[in-house]
MDTraj code that builds the backbone (N, CA, C; nanometers):
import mdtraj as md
import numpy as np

residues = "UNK UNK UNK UNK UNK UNK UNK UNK UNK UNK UNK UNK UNK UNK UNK UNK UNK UNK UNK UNK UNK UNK UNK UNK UNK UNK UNK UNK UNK UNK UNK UNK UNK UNK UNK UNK UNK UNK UNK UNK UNK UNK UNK UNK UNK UNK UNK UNK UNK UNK UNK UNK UNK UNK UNK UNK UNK UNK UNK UNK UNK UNK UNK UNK UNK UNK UNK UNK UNK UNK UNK UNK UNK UNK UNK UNK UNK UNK UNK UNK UNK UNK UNK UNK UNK UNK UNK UNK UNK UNK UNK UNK UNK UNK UNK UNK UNK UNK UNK UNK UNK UNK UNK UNK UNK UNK UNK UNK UNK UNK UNK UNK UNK UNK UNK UNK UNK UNK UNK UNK UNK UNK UNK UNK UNK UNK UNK UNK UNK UNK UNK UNK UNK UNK UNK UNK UNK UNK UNK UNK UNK UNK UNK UNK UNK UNK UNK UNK UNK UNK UNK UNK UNK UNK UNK UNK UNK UNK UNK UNK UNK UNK UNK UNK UNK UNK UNK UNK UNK UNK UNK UNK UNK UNK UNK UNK UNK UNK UNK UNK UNK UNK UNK UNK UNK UNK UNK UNK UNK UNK UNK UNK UNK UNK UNK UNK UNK UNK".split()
xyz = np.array([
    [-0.6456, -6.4628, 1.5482],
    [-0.6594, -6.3240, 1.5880],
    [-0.6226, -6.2348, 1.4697],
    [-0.7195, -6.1748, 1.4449],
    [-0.6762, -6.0537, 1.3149],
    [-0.5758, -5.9488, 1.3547],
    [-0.4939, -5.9471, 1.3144],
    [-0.4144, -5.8246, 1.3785],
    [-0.3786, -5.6941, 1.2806],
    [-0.4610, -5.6997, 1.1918],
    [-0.4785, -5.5355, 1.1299],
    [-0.6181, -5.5034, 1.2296],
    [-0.6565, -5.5331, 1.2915],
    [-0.7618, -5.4811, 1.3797],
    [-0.7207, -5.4736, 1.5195],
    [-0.6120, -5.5208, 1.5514],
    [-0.5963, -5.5229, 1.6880],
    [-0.4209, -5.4484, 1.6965],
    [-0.3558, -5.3946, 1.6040],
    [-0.2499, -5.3414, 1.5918],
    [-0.2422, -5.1617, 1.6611],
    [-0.1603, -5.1080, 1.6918],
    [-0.1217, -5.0125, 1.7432],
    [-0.1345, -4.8978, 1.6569],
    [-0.2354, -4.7865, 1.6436],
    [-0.1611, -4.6981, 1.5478],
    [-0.0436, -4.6419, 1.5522],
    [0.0197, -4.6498, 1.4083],
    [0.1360, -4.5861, 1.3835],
    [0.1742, -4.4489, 1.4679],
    [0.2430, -4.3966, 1.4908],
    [0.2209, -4.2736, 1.4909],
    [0.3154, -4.1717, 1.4348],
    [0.2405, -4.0670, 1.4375],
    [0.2561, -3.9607, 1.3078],
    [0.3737, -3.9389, 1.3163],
    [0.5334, -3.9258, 1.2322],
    [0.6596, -3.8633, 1.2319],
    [0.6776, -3.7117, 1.2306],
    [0.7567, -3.6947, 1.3023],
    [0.7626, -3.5665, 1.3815],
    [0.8264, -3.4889, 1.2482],
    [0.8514, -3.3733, 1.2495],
    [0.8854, -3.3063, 1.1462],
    [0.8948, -3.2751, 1.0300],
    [0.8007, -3.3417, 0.9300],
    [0.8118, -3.3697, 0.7988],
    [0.6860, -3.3540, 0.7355],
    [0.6209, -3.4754, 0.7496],
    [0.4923, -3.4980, 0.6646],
    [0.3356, -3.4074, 0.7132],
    [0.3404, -3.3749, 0.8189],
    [0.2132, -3.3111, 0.8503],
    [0.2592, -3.1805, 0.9231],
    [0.1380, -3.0985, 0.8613],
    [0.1818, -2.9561, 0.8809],
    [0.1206, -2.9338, 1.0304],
    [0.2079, -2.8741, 1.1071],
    [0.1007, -2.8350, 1.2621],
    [0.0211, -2.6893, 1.2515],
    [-0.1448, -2.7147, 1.2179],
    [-0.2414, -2.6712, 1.1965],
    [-0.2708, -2.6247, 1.3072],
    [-0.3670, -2.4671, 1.3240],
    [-0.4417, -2.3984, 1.3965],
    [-0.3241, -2.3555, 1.5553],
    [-0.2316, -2.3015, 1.5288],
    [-0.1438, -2.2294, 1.6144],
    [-0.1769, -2.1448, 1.6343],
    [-0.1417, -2.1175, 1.7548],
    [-0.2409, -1.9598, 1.8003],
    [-0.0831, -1.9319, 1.9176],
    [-0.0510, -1.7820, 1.9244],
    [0.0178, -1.7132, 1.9991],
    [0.0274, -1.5583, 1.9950],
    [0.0986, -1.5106, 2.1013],
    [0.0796, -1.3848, 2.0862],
    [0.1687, -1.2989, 1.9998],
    [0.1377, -1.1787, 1.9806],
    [0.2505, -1.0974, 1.9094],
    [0.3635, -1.1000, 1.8871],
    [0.4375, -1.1378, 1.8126],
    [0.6188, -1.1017, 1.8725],
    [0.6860, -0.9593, 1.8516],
    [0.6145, -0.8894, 1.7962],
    [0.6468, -0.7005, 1.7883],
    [0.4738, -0.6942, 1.7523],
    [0.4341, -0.5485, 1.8754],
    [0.3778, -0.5076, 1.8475],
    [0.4196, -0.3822, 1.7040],
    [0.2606, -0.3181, 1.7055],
    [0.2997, -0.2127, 1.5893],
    [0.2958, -0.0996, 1.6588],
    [0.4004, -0.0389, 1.5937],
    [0.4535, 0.0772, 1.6926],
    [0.5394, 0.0900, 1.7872],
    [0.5979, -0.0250, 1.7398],
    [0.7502, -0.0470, 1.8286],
    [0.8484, -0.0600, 1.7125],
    [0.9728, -0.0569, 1.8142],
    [1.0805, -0.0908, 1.6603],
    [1.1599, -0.2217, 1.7311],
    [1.1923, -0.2582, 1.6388],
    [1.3579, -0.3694, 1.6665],
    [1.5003, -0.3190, 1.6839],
    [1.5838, -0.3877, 1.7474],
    [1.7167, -0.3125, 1.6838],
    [1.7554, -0.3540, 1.5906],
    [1.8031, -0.2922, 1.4884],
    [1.8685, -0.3269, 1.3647],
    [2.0167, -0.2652, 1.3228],
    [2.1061, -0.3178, 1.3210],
    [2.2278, -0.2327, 1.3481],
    [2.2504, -0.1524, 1.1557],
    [2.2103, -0.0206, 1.1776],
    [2.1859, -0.0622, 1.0290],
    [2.2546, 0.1650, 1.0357],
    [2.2567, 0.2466, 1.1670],
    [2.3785, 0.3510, 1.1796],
    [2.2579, 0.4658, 1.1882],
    [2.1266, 0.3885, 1.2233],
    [2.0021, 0.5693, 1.2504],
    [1.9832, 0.5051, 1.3688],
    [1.9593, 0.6330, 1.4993],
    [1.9086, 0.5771, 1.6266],
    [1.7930, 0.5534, 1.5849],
    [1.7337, 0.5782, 1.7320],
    [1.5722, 0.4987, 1.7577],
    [1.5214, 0.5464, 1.7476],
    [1.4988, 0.7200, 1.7764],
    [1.4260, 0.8171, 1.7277],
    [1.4053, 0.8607, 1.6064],
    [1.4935, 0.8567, 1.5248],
    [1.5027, 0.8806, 1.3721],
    [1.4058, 0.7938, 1.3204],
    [1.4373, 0.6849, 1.3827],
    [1.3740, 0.5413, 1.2684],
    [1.2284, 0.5466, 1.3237],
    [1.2201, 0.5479, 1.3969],
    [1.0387, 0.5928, 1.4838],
    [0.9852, 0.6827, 1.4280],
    [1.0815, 0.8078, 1.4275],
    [0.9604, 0.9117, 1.3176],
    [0.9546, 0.8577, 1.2109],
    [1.0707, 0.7911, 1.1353],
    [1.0761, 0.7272, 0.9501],
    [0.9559, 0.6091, 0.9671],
    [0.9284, 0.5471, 1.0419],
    [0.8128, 0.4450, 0.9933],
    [0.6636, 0.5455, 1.0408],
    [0.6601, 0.5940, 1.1439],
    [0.5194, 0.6856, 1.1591],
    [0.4827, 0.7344, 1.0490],
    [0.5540, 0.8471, 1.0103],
    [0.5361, 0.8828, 0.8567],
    [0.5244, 0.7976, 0.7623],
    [0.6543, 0.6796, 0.7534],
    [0.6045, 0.5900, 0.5830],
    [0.4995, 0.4837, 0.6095],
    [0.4481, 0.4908, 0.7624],
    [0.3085, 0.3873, 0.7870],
    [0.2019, 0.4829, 0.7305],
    [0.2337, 0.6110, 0.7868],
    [0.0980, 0.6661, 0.7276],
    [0.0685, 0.7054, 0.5231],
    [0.2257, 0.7140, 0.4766],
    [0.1728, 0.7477, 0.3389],
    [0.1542, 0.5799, 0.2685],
    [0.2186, 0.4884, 0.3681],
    [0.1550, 0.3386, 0.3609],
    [-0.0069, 0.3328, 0.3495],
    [-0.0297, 0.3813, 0.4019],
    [-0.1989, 0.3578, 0.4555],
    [-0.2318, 0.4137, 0.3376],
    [-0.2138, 0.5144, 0.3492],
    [-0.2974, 0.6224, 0.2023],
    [-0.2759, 0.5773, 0.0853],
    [-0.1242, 0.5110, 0.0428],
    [-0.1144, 0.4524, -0.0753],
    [-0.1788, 0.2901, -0.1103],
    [-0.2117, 0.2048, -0.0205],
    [-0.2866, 0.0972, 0.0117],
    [-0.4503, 0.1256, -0.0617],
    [-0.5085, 0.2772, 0.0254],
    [-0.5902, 0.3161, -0.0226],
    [-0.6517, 0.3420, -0.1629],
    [-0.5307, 0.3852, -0.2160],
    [-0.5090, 0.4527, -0.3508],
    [-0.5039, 0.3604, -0.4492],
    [-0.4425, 0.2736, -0.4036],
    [-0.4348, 0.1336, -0.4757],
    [-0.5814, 0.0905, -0.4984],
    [-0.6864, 0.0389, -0.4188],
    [-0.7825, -0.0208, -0.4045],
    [-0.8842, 0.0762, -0.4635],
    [-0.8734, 0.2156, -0.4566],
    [-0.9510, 0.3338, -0.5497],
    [-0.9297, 0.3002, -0.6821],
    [-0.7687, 0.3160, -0.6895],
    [-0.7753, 0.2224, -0.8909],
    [-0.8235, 0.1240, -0.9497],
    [-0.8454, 0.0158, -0.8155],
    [-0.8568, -0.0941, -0.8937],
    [-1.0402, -0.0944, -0.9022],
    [-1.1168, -0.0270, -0.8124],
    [-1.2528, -0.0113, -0.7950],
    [-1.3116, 0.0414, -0.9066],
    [-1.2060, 0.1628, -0.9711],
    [-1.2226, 0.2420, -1.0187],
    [-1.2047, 0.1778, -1.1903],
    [-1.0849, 0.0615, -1.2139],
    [-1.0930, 0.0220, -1.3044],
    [-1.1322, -0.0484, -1.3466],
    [-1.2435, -0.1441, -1.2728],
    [-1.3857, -0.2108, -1.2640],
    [-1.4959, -0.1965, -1.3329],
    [-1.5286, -0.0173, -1.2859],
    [-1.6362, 0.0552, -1.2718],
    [-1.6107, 0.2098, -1.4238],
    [-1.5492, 0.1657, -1.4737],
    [-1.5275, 0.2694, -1.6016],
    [-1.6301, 0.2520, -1.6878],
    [-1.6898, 0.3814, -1.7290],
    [-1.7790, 0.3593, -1.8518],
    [-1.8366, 0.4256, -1.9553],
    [-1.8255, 0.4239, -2.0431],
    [-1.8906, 0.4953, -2.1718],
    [-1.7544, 0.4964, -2.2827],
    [-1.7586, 0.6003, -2.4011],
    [-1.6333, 0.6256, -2.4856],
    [-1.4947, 0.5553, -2.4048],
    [-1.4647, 0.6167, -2.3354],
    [-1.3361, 0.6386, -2.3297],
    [-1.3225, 0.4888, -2.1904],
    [-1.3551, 0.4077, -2.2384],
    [-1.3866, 0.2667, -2.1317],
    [-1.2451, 0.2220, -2.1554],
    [-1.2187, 0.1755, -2.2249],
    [-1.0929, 0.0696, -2.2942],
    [-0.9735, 0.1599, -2.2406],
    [-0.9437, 0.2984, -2.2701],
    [-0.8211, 0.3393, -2.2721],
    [-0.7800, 0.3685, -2.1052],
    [-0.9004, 0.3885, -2.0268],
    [-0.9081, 0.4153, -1.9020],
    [-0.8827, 0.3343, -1.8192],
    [-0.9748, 0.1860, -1.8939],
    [-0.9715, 0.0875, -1.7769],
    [-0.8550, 0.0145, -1.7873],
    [-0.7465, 0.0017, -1.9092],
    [-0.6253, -0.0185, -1.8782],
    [-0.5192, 0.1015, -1.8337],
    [-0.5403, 0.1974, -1.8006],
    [-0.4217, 0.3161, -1.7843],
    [-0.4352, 0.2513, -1.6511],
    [-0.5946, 0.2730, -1.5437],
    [-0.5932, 0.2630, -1.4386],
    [-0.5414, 0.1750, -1.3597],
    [-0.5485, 0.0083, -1.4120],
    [-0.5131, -0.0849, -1.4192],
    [-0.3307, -0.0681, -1.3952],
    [-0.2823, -0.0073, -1.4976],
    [-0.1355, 0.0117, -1.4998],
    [-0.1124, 0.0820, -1.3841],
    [-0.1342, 0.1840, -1.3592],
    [-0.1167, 0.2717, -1.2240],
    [-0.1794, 0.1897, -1.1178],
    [-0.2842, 0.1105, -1.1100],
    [-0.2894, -0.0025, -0.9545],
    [-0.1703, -0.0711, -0.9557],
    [-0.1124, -0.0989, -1.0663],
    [-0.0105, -0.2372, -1.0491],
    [0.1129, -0.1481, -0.9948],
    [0.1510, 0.0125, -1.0434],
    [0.2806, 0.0401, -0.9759],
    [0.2690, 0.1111, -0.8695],
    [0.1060, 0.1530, -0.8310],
    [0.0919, 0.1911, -0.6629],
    [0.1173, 0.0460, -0.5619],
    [0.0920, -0.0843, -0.6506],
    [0.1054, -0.1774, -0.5533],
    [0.2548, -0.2083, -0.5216],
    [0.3555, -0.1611, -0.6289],
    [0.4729, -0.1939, -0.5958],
    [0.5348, -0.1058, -0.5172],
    [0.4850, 0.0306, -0.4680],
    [0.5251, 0.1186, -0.4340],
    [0.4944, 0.1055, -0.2674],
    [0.3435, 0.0221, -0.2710],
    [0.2978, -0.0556, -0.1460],
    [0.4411, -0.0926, -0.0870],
    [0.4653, -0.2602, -0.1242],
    [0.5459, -0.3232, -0.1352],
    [0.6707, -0.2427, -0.0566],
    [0.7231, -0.1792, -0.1259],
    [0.8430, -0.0649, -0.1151],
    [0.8492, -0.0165, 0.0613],
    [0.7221, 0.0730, 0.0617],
    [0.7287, 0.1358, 0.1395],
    [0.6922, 0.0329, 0.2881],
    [0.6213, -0.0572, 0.2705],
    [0.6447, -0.2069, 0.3744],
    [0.7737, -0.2409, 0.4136],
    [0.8674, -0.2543, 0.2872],
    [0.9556, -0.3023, 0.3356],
    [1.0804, -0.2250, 0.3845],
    [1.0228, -0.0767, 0.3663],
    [1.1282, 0.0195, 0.4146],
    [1.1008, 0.0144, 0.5981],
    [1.0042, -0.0221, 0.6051],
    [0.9513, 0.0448, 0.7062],
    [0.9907, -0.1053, 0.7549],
    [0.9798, -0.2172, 0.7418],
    [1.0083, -0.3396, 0.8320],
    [1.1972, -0.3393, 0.7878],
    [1.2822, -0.2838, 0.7149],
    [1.4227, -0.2550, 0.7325],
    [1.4442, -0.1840, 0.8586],
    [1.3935, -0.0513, 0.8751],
    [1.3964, 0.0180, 0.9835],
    [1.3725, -0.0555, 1.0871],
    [1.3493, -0.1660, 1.1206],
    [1.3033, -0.2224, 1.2566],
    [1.1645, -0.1693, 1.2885],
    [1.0148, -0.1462, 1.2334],
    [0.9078, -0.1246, 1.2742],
    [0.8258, -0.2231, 1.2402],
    [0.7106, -0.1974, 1.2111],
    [0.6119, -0.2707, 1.2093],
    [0.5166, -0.2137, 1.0793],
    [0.4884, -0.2761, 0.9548],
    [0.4182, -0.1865, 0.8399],
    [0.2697, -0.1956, 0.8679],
    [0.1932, -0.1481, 0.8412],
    [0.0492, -0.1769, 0.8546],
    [-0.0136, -0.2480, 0.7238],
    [-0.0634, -0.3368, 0.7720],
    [-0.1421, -0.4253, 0.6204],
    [-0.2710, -0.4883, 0.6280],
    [-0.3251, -0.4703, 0.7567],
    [-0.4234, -0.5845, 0.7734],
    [-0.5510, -0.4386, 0.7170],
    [-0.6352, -0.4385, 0.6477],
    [-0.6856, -0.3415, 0.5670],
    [-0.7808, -0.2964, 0.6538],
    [-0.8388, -0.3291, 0.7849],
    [-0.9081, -0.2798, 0.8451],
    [-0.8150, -0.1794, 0.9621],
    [-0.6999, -0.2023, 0.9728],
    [-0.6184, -0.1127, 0.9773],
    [-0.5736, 0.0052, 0.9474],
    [-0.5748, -0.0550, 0.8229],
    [-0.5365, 0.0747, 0.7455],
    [-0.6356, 0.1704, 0.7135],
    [-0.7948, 0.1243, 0.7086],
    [-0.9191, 0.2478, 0.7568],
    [-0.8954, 0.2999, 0.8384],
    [-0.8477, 0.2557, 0.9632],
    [-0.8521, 0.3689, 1.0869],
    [-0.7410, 0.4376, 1.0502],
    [-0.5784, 0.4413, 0.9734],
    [-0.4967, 0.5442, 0.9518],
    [-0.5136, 0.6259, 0.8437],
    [-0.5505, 0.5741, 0.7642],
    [-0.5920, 0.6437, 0.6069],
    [-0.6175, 0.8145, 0.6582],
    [-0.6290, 0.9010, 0.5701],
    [-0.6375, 1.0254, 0.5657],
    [-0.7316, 1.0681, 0.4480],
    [-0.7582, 0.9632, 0.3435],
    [-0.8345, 0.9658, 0.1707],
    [-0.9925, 0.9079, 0.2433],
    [-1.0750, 1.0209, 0.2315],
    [-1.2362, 1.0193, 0.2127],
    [-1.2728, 0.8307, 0.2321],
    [-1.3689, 0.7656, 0.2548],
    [-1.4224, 0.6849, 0.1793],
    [-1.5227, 0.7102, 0.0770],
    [-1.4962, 0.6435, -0.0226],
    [-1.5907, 0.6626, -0.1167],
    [-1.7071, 0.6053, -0.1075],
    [-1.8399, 0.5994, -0.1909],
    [-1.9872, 0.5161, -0.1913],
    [-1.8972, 0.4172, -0.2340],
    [-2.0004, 0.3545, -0.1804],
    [-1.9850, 0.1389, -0.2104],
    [-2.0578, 0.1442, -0.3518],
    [-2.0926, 0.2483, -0.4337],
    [-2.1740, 0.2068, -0.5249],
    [-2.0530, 0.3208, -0.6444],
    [-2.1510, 0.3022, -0.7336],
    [-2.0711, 0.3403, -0.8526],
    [-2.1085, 0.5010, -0.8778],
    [-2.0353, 0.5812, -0.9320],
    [-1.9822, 0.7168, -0.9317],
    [-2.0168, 0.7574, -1.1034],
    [-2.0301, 0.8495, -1.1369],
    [-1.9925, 0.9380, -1.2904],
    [-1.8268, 0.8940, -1.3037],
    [-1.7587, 0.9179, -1.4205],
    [-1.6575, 0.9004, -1.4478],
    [-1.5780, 0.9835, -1.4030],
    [-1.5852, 1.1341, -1.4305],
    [-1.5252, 1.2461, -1.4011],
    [-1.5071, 1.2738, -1.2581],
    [-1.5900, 1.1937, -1.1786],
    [-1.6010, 1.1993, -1.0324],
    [-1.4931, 1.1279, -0.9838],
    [-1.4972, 1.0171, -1.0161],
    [-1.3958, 0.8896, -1.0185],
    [-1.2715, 0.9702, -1.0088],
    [-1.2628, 0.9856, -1.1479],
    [-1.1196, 1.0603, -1.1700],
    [-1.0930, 1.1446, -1.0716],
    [-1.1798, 1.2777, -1.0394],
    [-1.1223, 1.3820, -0.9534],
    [-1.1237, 1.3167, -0.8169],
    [-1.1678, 1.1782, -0.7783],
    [-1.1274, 1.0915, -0.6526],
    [-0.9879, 1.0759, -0.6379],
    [-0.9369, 1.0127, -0.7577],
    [-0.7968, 0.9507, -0.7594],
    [-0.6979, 1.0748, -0.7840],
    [-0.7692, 1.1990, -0.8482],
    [-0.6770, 1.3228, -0.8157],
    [-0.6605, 1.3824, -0.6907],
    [-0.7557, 1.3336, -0.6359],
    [-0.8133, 1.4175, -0.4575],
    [-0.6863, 1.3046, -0.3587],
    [-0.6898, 1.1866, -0.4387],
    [-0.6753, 1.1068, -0.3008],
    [-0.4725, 1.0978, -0.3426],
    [-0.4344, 1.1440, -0.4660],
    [-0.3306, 1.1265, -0.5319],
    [-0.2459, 1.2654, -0.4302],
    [-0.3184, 1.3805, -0.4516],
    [-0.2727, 1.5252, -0.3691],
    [-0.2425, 1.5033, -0.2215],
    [-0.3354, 1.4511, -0.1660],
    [-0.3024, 1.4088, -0.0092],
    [-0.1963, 1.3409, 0.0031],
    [-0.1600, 1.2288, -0.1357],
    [-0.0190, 1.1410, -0.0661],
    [0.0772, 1.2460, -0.1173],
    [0.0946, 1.2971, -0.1943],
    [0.1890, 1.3726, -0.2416],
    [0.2269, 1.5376, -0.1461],
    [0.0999, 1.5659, -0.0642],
    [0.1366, 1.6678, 0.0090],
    [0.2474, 1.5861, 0.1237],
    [0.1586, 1.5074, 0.1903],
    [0.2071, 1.3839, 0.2839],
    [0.3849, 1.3874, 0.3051],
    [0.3458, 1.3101, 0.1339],
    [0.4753, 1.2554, 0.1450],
    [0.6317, 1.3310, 0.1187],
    [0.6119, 1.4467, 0.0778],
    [0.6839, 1.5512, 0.0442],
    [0.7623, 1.5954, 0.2073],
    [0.6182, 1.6398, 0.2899],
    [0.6411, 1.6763, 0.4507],
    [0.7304, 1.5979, 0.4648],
    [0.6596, 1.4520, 0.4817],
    [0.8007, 1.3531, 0.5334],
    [0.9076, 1.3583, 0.4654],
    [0.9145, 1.4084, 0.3627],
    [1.0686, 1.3650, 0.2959],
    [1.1388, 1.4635, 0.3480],
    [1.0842, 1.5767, 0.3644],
    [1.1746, 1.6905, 0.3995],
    [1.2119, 1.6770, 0.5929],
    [1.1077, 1.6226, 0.6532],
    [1.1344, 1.5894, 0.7898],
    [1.2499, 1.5307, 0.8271],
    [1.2082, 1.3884, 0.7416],
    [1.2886, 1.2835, 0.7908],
    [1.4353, 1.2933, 0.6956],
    [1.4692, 1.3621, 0.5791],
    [1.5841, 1.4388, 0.5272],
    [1.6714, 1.5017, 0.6796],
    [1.5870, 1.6013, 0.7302],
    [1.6661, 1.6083, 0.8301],
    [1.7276, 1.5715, 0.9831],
    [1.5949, 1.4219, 0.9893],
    [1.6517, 1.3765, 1.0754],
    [1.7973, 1.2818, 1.0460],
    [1.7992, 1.2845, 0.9063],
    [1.9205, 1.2114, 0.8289],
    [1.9113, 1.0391, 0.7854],
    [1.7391, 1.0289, 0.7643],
    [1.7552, 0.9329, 0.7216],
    [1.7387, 0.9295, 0.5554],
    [1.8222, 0.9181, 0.5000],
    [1.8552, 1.0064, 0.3458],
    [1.7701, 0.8348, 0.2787],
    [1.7901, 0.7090, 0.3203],
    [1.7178, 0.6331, 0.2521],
    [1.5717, 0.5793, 0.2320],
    [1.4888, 0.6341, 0.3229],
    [1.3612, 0.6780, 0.3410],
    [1.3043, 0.8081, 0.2651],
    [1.4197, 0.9229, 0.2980],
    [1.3904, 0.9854, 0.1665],
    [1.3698, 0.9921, 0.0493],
    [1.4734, 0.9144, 0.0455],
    [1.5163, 0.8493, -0.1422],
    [1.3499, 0.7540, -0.1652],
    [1.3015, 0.7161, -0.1474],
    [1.2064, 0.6247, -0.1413],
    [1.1222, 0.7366, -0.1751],
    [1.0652, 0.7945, -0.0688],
    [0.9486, 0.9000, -0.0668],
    [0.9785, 1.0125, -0.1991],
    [1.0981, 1.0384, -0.2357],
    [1.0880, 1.1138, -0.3309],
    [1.0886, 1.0271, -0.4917],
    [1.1635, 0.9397, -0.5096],
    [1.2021, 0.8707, -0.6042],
    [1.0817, 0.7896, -0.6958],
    [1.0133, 0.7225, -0.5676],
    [0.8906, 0.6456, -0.5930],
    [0.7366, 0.7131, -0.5722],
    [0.7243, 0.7761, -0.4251],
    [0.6000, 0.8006, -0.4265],
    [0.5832, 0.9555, -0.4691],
    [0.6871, 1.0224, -0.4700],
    [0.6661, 1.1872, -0.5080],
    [0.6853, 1.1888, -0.6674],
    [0.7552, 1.1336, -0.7348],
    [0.7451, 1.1347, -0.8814],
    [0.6857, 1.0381, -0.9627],
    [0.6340, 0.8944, -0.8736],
    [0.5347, 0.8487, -0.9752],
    [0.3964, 0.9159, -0.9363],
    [0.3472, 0.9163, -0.8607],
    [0.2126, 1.0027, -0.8020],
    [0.2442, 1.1258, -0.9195],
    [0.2748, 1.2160, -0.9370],
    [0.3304, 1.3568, -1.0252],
    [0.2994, 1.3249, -1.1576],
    [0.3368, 1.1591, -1.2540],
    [0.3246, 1.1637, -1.3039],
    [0.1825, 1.0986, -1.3416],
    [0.0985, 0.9981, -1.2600],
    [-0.0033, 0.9625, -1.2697],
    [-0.0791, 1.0411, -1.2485],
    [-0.0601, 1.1828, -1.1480],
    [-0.1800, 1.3037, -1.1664],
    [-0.1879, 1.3349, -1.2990],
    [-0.0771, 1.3532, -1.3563],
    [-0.0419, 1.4338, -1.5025],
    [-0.1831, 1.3644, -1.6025],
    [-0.1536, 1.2044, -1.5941],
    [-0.1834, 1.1069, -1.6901],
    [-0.3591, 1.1326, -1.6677],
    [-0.4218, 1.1195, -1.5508],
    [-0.5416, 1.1438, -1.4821],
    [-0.5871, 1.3009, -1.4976],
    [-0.5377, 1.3632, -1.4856],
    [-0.6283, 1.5281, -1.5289],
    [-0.6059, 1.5957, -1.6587],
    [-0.5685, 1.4768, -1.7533],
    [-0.5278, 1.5245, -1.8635],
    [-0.6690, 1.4714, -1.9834],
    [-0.7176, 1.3549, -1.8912],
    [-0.8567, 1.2888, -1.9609],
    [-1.0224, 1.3520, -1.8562],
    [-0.9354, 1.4693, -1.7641],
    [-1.0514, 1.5777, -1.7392],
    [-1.0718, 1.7011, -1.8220],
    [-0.9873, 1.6955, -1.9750],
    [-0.9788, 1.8340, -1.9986],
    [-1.0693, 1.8243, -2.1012],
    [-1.1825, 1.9079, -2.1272],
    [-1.3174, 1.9328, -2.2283],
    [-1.2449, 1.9957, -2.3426],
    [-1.1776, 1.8881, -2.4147],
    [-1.1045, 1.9092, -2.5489],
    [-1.2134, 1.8868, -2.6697],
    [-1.2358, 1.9163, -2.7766],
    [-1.3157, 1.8585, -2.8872],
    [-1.2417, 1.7805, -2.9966],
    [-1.2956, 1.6998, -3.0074],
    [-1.2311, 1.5863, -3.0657],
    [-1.1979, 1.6195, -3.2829],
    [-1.3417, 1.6664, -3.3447],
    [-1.3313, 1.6633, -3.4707],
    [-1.3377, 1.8031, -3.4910],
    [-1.3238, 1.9299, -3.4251],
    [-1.3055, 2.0747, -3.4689],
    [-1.2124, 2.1196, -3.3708],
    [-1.1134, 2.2281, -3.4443],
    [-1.0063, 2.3213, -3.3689],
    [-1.1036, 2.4449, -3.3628],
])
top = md.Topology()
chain = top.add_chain()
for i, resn in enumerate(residues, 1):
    res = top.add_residue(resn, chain, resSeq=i)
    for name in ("N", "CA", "C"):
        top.add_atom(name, md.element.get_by_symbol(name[0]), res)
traj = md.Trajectory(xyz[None], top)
């Protein structure tokens, strides 16, 4: 009797070697709820602090994905110096992403990330799926730069007085003075300067 043919399969060891594939369950926080977090802001405070930093979330998500479209799609003279500035400013809107996610999941909420999501909160235009003039581009990322910065100002001053001073600190520190200075950097390569006569 062969008995590698007539033997028992092994069976699989529990906890270790094989990953348990295709799990499916429901939510464990919806979005738009909070957790408790013993952390000294009630529930109301922290509810308005993520509404607001979900929404300049959304817009800065946006803003992000405008740079990086945008630093793709650069062209003529001024290609090279553009398509890395832009590049630099996607990489610290993404950390600013980041930031404001994780302020907002400290608070006990819920951040928004899944990107079809974040279309329905966004407040920044969509742009054509196709490619733009340069100068257009630019006054996009100035257009869509003003909205977070009006945004996020409101909230800072809101939620300042609901007393959550570290949500503030965020909104002013990160998204109100780097935005300020990346407008600066961006409408400064809109200005019709001449290059070889004063």
């Amino acid at each position: 009797m062969d008995t590698a043919t007539t033997a028992s399969p092994t069976p699989m060891p529990t906890g270790g070697g094989q990953p348990l594939l295709h799990q499916k369950g429901g939510e464990t926080q919806e979005f738009g709820t909070l957790k408790q977090l013993p952390i000294g802001l009630g529930h109301d405070t922290r509810m308005y602090a993520c509404q607001r930093l979900n929404r300049v979330l959304a817009d800065t998500q946006i803003l992000y994905s405008l740079y990086k479209k945008h630093h793709w799609l650069m062209r003529g003279a001024t290609f090279y110096s553009l398509h890395f500035m832009l590049d630099k400013h996607a990489e610290t809107q993404l950390a600013i992403v980041d930031a404001l996610a994780e302020r907002i999941q400290s608070l006990g909420g819920v951040a928004v990330g899944d990107p079809r999501h974040v279309a329905e909160l966004t407040a920044i235009p969509r742009p054509p799926d196709g490619v733009e003039k340069v100068p257009v581009m630019l006054s996009r990322l100035l257009d869509a730069h003003e909205r977070i910065l009006i945004d996020a100002r409101d909230a800072a001053t809101r939620i300042s007085a609901e007393g959550d001073e570290g949500s503030t600190d965020l909104l002013v520190s990160e998204v109100i003075r780097t935005g300020e200075a990346q407008v600066w950097f961006l409408a400064e390569h809109l200005v019709d300067t001449p290059l070889v006569r004063g």
